[in-house]
C-alpha positions in Angstrom: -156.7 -38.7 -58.2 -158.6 -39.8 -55.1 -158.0 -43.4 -56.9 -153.9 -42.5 -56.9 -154.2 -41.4 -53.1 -155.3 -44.4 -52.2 -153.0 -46.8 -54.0 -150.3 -44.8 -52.5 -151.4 -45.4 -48.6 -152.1 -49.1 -49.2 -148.6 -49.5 -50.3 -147.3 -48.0 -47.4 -149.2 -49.8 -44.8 -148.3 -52.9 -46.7 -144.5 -52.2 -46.3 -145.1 -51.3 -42.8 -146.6 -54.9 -42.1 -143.9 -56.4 -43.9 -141.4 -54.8 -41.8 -143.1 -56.0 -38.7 -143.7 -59.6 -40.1 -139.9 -59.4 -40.1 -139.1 -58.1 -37.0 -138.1 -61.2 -34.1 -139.8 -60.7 -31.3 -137.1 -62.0 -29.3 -134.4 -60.1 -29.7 -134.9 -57.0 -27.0 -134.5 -53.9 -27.7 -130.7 -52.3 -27.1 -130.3 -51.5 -23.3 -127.5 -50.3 -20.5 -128.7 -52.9 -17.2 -125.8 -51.6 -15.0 -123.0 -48.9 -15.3 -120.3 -48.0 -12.2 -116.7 -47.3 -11.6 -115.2 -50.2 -9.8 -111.9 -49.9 -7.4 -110.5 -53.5 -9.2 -111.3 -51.5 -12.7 -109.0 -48.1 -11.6 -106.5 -48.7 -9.6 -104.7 -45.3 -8.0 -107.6 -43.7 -9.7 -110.4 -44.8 -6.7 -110.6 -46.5 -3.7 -114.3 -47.6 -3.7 -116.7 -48.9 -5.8 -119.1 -46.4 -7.5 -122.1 -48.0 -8.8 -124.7 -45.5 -11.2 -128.0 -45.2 -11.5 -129.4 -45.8 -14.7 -132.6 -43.5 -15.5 -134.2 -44.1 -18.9 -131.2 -42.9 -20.7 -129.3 -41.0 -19.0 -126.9 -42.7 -16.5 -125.6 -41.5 -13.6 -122.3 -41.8 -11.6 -120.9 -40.0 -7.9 -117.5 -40.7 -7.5 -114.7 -39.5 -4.5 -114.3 -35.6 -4.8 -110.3 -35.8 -5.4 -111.2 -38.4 -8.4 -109.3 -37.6 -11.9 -112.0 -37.8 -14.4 -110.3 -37.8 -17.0 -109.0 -41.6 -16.9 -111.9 -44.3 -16.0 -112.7 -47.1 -16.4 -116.4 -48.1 -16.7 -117.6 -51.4 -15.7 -120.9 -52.2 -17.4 -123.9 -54.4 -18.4 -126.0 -54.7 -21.7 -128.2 -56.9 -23.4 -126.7 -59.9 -25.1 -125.1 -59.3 -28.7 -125.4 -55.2 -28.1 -122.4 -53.3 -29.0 -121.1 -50.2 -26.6 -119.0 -47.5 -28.3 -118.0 -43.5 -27.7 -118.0 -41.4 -31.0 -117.2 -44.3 -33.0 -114.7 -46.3 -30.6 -115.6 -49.4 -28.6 -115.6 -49.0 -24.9 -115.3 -52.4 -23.3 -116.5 -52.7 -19.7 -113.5 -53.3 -17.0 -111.3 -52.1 -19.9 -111.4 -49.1 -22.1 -109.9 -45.7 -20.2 -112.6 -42.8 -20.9 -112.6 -39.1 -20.0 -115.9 -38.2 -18.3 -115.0 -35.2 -17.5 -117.9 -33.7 -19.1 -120.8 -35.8 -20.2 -120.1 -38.4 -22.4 -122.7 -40.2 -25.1 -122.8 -44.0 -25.1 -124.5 -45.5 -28.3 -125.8 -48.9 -27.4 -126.6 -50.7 -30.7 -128.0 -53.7 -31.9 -126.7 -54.8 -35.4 -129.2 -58.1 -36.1 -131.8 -55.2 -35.6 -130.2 -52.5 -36.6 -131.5 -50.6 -33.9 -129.1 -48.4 -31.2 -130.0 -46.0 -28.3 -127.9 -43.4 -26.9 -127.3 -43.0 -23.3 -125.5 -40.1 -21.7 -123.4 -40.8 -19.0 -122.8 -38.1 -16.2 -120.3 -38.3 -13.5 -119.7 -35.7 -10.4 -117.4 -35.7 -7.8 -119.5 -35.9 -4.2 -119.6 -33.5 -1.8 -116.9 -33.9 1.1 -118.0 -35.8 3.8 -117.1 -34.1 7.8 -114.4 -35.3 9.2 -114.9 -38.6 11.8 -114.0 -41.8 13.1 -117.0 -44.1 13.0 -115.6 -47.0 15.1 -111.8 -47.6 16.9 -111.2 -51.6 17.9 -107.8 -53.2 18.1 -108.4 -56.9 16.5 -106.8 -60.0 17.7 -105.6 -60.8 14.2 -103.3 -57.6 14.0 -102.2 -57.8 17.8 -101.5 -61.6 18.8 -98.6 -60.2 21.2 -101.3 -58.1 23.1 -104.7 -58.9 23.6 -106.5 -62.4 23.4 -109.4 -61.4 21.9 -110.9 -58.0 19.9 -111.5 -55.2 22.0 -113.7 -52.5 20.7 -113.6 -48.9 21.9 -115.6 -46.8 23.2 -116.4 -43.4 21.1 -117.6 -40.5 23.5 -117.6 -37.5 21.6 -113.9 -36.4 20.5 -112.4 -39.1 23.2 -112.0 -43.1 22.7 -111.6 -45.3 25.7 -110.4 -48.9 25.2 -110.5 -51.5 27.9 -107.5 -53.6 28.9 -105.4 -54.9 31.3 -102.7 -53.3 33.0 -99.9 -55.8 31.8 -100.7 -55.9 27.9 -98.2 -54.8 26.3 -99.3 -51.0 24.5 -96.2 -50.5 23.1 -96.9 -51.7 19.3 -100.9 -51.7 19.1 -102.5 -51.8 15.5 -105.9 -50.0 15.7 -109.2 -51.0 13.5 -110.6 -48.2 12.5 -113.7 -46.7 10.5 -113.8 -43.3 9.1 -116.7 -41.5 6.9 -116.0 -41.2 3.2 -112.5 -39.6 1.4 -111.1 -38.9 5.5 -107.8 -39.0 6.1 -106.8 -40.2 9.3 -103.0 -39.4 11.2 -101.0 -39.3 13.8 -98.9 -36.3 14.0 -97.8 -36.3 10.6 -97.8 -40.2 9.9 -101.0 -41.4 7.5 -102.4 -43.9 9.1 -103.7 -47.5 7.8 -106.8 -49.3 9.7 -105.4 -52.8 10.4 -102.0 -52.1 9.6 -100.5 -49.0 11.4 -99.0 -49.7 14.8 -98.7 -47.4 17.6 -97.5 -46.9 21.1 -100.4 -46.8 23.5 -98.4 -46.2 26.7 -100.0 -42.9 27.1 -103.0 -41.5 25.3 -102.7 -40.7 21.2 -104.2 -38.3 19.7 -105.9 -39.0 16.1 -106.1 -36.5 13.7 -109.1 -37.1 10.9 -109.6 -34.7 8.0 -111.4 -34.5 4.6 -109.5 -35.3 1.5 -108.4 -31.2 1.0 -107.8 -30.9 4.6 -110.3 -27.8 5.0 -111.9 -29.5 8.3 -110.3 -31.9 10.7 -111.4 -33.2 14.1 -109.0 -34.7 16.9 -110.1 -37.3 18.8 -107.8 -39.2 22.0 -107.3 -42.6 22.6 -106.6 -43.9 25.6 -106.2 -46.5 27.3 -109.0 -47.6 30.3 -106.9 -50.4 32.8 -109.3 -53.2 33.4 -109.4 -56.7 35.5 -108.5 -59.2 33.1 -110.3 -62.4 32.2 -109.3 -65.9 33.9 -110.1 -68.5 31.2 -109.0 -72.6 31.8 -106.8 -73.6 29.8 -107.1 -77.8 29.4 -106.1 -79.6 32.7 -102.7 -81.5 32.4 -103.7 -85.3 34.0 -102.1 -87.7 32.0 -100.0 -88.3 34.4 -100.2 -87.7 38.0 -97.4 -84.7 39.1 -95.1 -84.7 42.1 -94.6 -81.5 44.4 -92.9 -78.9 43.2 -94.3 -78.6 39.6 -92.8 -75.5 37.6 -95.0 -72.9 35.0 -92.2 -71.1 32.5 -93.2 -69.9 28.9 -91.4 -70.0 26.0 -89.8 -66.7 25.2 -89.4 -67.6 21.8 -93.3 -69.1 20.7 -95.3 -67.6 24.2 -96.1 -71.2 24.6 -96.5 -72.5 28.2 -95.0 -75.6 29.7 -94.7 -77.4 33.0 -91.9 -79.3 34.1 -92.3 -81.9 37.0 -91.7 -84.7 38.2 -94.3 -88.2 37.9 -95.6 -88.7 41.0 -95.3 -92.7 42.5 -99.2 -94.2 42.8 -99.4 -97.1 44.5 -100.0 -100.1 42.4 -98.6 -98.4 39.2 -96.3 -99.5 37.1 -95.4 -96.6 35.4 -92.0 -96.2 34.0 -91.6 -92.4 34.4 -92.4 -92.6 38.0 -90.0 -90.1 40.5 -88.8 -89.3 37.4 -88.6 -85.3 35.1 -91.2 -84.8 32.3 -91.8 -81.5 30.7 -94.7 -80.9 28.7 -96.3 -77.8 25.9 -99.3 -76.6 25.3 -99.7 -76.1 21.7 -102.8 -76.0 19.5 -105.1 -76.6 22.4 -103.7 -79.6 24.2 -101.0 -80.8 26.1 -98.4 -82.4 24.4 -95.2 -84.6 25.9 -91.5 -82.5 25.1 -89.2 -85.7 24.3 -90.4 -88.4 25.9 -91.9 -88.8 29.4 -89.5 -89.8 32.6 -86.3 -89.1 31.0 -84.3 -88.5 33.5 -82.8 -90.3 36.9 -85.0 -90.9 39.8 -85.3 -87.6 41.3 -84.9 -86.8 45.2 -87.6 -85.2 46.5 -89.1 -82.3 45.0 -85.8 -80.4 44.5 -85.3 -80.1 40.6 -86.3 -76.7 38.5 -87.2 -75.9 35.2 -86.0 -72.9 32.7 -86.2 -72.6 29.0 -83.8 -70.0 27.1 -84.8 -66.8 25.3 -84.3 -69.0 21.8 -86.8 -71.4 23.1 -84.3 -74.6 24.3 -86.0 -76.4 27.6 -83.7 -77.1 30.2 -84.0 -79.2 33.6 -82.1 -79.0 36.8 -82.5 -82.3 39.6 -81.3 -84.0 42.1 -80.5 -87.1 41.0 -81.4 -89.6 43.7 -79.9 -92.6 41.8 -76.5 -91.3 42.7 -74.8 -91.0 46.5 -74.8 -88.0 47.0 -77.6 -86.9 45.2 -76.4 -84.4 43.2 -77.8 -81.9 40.9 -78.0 -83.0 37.1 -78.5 -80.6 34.2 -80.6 -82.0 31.1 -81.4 -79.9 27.8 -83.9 -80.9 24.8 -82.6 -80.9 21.2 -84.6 -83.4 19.6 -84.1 -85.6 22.7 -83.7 -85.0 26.2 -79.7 -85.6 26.8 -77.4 -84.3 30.0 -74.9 -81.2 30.0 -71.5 -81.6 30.6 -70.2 -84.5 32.5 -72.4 -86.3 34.7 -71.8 -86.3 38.5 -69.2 -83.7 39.5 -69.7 -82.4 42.7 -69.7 -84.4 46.3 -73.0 -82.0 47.0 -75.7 -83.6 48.2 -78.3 -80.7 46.2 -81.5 -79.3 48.0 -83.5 -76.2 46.5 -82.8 -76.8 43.2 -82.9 -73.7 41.1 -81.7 -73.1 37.2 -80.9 -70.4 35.3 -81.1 -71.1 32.0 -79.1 -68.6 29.3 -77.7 -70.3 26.8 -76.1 -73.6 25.7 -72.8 -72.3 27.3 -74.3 -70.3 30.1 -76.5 -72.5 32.8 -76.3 -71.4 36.5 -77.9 -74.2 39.2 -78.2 -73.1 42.6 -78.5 -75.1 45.8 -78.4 -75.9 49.3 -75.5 -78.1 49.4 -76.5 -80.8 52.3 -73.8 -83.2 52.7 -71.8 -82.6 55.9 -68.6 -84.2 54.2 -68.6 -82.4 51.1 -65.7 -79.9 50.3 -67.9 -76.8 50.6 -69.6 -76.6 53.9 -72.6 -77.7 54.7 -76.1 -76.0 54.7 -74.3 -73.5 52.4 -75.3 -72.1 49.3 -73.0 -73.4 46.2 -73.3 -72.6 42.6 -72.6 -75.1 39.7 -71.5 -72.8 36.8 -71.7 -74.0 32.9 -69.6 -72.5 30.4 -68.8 -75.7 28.2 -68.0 -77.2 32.0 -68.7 -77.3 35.0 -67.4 -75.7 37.5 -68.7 -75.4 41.3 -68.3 -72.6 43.7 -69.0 -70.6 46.6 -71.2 -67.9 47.1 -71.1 -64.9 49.0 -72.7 -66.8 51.6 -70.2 -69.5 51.8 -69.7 -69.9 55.4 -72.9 -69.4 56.1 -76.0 -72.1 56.6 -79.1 -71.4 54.7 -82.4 -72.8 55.4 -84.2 -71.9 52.4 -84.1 -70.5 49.1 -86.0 -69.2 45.4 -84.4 -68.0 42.4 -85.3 -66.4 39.2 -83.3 -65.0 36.3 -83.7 -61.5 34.0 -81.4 -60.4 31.5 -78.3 -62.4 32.0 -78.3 -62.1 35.5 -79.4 -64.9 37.8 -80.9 -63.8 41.5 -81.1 -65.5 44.7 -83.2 -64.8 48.0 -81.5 -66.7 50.5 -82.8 -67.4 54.1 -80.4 -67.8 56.9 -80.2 -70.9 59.1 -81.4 -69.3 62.9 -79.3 -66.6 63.8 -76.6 -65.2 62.3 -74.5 -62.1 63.6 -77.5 -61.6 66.3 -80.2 -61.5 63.6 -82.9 -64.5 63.3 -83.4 -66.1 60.0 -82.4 -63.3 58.2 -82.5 -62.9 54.5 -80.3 -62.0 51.6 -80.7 -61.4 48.1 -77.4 -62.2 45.5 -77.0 -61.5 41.9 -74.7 -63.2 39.5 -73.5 -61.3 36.5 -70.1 -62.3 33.8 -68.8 -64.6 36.7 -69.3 -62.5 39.5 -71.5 -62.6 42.3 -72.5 -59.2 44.3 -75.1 -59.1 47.2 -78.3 -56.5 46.7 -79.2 -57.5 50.8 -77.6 -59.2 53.3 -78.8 -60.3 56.6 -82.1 -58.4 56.3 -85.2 -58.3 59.1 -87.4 -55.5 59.1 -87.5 -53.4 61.6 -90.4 -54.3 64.6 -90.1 -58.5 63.1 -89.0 -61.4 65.2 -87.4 -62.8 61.9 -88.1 -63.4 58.6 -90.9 -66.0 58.0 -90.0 -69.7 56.6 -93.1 -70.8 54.7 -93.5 -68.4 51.9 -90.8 -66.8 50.3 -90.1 -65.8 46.3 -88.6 -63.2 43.9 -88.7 -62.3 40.5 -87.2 -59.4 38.0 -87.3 -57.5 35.4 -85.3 -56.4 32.2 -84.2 -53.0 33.7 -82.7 -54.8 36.9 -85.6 -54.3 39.3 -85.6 -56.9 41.5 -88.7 -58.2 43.4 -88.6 -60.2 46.5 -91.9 -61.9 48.8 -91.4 -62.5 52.2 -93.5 -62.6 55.3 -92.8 -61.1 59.0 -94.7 -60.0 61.9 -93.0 -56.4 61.9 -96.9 -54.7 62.0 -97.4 -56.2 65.6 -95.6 -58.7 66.3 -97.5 -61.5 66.9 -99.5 -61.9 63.2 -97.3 -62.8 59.4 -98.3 -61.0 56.8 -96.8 -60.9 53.5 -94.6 -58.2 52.3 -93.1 -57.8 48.6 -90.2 -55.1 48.1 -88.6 -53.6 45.1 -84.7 -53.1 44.6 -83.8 -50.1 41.9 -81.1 -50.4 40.5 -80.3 -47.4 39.7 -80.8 -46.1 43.4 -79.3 -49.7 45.0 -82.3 -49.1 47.4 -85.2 -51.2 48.3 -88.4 -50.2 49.6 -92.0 -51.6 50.5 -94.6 -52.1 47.2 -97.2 -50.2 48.2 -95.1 -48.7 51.6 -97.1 -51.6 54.1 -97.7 -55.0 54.0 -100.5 -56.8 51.9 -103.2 -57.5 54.6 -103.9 -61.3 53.9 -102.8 -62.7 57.7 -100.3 -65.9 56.6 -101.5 -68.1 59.7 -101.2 -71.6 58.0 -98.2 -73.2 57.4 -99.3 -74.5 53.9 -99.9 -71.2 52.7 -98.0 -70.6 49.1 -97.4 -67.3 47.1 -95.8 -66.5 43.9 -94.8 -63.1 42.6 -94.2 -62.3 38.8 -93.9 -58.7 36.6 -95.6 -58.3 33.8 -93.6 -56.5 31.0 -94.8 -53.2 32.0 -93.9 -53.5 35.1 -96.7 -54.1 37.1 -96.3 -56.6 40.0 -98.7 -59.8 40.6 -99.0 -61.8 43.6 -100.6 -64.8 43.9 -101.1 -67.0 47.4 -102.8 -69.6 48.9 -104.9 -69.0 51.7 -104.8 -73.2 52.7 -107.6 -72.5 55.3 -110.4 -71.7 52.9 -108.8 -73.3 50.4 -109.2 -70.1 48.0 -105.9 -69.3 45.5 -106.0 -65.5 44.8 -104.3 -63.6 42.3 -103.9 -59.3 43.2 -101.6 -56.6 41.7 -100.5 -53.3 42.8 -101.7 -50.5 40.5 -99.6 -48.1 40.2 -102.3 -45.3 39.5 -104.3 -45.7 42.9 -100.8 -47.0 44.6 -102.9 -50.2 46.2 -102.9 -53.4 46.0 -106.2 -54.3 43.6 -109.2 -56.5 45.1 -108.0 -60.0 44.9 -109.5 -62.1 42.0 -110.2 -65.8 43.0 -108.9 -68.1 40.7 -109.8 -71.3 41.8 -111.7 -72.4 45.2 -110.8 -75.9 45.9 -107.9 -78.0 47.6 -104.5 -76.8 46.0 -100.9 -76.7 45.9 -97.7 -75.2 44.0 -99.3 -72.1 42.8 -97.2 -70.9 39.6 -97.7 -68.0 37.5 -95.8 -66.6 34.7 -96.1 -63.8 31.9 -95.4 -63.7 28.3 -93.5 -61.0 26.9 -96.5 -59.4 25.7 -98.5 -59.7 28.9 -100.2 -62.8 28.4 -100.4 -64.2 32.0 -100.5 -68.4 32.9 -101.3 -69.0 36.3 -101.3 -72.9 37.6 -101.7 -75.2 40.2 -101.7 -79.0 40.7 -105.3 -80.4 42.2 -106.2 -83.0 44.9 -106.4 -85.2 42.2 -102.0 -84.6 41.7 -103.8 -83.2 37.9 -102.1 -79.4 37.0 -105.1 -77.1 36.1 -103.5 -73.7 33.9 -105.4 -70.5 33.6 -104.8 -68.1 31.1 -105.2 -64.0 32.4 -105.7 -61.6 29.6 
């Protein structure tokens, strides 16, 4: 018996041993590496990826707490050649839908070694997160039109401040945002979408972020902080040296910038273009030539202007001094710089050059006709009309000598400030502002001093306006004592048809040098920019008037070196180009954002 006992254990730790002699070592056993739900994998189902733990067997799996169960998708991991399945049907990873609504028992299984493990796979929904914005920014890639860079805001509590400058445009912002996990974020009753949403940030907005059943919501208010923007050079134009006179516009149509002037005579040059108009665009970082360089006439002086239209054609206005008289000339780019209408109609000899650009069929040039022997008068303000020709006429000041004058355009209405010639009807140098709308011209001032000035100063003068029909006009005067110029910028509503004193005073820079220069421009939202000269310290300033502390801000130098022609202009998103050309006749740009 004890003999048959024996046999009997031999034989089995024989066939173990043979079993093991069989076994190869280096296949591994059957084994789950990595098991998760993956956004890619369920679609509508999730929005995040939801990686498990894997714990011996037993695998684990937090998902969002609105999450359907019943329809997953697993994405998963095994050892090579090991077969997954559920109750006898292969789950494939990224592929097979599973309900794991209630655990759920993976067998794992080997067939070389005939060998399988089960797993069990357990999935909960996590616990709603509070309600909360983590971070607010509004990106430069989703607001091009508005800010130049990415501004990130400031989180205090329930109340987000973002820095920017008054003249961005707020109107169609896309915030950036950050939430904790399954919030939903809105704005009244509009869901919104970080990076995509857009939003009028004129006045404050109030955010509204709750958890994914809507049992706990927090409000938080964005608003907008007004801060002084950033001057950045842009690259100096000096290819070739620039003239007097040189004019800033931007495209309407691209935002681009461009300068129009004309190519400045140097001695011992023998340069083509010379006295002659070339227009250039900054695009992709560097100055490029519009056409070709000096493509027009010589021209007389520095009275020619520059305009582009709202669909983004360029347009130049000159006096042509290759002609007698020296009369204005109108020249458009379309592939090639090429005149407008017939060449040479008027017997004006044309001073102050201004242009008012519209359309192919809608081109206004003023200017001060100087030619005693023409048929309008001389020293008189004429218009040359385009509306597939030209056609010349008076003004409302017609019989009356001018001795300077600016224009600008808004809308389709081209304006005029207009000095008078000494006096006029017992008023010195007095000054006038005209519109010209559908073929009619109507005067907003006429023979204007303020009350307490000797007259109305000759050495810096501009206007500018806006979309609505505000109209903004810079003179200077002595009307605070008497005896010392300052500058003073009005406003004209046109709804009222009254004018009145930005900021109710003058601005307190004392104009005491002859070469002193300022420009005015709006910015979309309305806010008005003045930029001067002051030639004695030879500093160029740039100030606006706030609206909320109704001053004038502290100036912000621009540049402090020998200048002249300041220019500034704004996009229509409140992109600001300021410029000016150098003692070197180079034209260095800024860029205010």
């Amino acid at each position: 018996m004890k003999t048959a006992k024996f046999l009997c254990a031999a034989a089995i730790a024989a066939l173990t041993a043979l079993v093991s002699c069989n076994k190869d070592p280096d296949i591994p056993e059957p084994l789950v590496k990595s098991f998760g739900f993956y956004a890619s994998d369920n679609v509508g189902r999730i929005d995040s990826d939801c990686v498990g733990a894997v714990s011996g067997t037993e695998i684990t799996v937090g998902v969002p707490p609105t999450t359907d169960l019943s329809e997953l998708v697993a994405r998963f991991t095994t050892n090579d050649g090991n077969i997954v399945s559920v109750g006898g049907v292969a789950l494939i990873s990224g592929q097979t839908v599973q309900d794991y609504s209630a655990p759920v028992s993976l067998k794992v299984e080997d067939e070389e070694l005939k060998a399988s493990v089960l797993y069990t796979v357990k999935v909960s929904l996590n616990p709603d997160s509070d309600p909360k914005l983590t971070s607010f920014k509004f990106e430069l890639v989703n607001n091009l039109e508005a800010v130049g860079e990415d501004i990130e805001g400031e989180i205090s509590g329930d109340a987000i401040s973002v820095p920017m400058i008054k003249a961005a445009d707020k109107t169609k912002l896309v915030a950036t945002f950050t939430t904790t996990p399954t919030n939903v974020v809105k704005v009244g009753d509009a869901v919104q979408v970080s990076g995509e949403t857009a939003n009028d940030f004129t006045n404050p907005v109030d955010y509204i972020v709750s958890n994914s059943d809507g049992s706990k919501s927090a409000l938080y208010s964005v608003s907008i902080r007004t801060v002084n923007g950033k001057l950045e050079p842009i690259v100096t134009y000096s290819e070739r040296p620039v003239f007097s006179g040189a004019v800033l516009r931007v495209d309407p149509s691209d935002k681009s910038p461009y300068i129009g002037f004309k190519e400045r005579e140097v001695k011992d040059s023998e340069s083509v273009s010379a006295e002659k108009m070339t227009v250039v665009k900054y695009v992709d970082g560097a100055w490029s030539t519009v056409g070709s360089a000096g493509f027009s006439k010589n021209v007389n002086s520095s009275h020619y202007d520059f305009d582009i239209t709202k669909e983004g054609t360029p347009y130049v206005a000159y006096a042509n001094a290759e002609v007698s008289p020296k009369n204005a000339q109108v020249m458009k780019y379309d592939g090639g710089w090429k005149v407008v209408g017939e060449e040479n109609t008027s017997d004006m000899l044309s001073n102050y050059v201004g242009l008012a650009a519209f359309s192919d069929n809608n081109i206004v040039v003023t200017q001060i006709n100087g030619n005693a022997k023409s048929t309008f008068s001389n020293r008189t303000l004429v218009a040359s009309v385009f509306n597939g020709s030209w056609n010349n006429q008076e003004t409302n000041l017609a019989k009356t000598q001018v001795y300077a004058k600016a224009s600008c355009k808004a809308g389709e209405t081209a304006y005029v400030l207009a000095i008078r010639r000494g006096k006029s009807d017992g008023v010195n140098y007095g000054h006038d502002v005209l519109a010209y709308n559908g073929g009619n011209w109507s005067s907003l001032r006429s023979n204007y001093v303020r009350e307490g000035a000797t007259q109305t100063g000759t050495y810096v003068y501009d206007i500018t306006a806006a979309e609505d029909g505000s109209v903004y006009i810079l003179t200077a005067d002595n009307a605070s004592d008497g005896s010392a110029y300052h500058f003073v910028v009005e406003k004209y509503n046109p709804t009222t048809k009254d004018w009145s004193v930005v900021g109710g005073s003058f601005y307190p820079y004392v104009h005491a040098d002859s070469h002193d220069r300022a420009k005015i421009a709006v910015a979309p939202d309305g806010t008005i920019y003045l930029l001067y000269l002051d030639n004695k310290s030879n500093a160029l300033n740039l100030t606006w008037f706030d609206s909320e502390t109704k001053q004038w801000a502290d100036p912000l130098l621009v540049a402090n070196e020998k200048a002249t022609d300041p220019c500034i202009a704004f996009t229509t998103s409140g992109v600001g180009y300021i410029a000016f050309t150098d003692a070197n006749n180079a034209e260095k740009v800024f860029i205010y954002r």
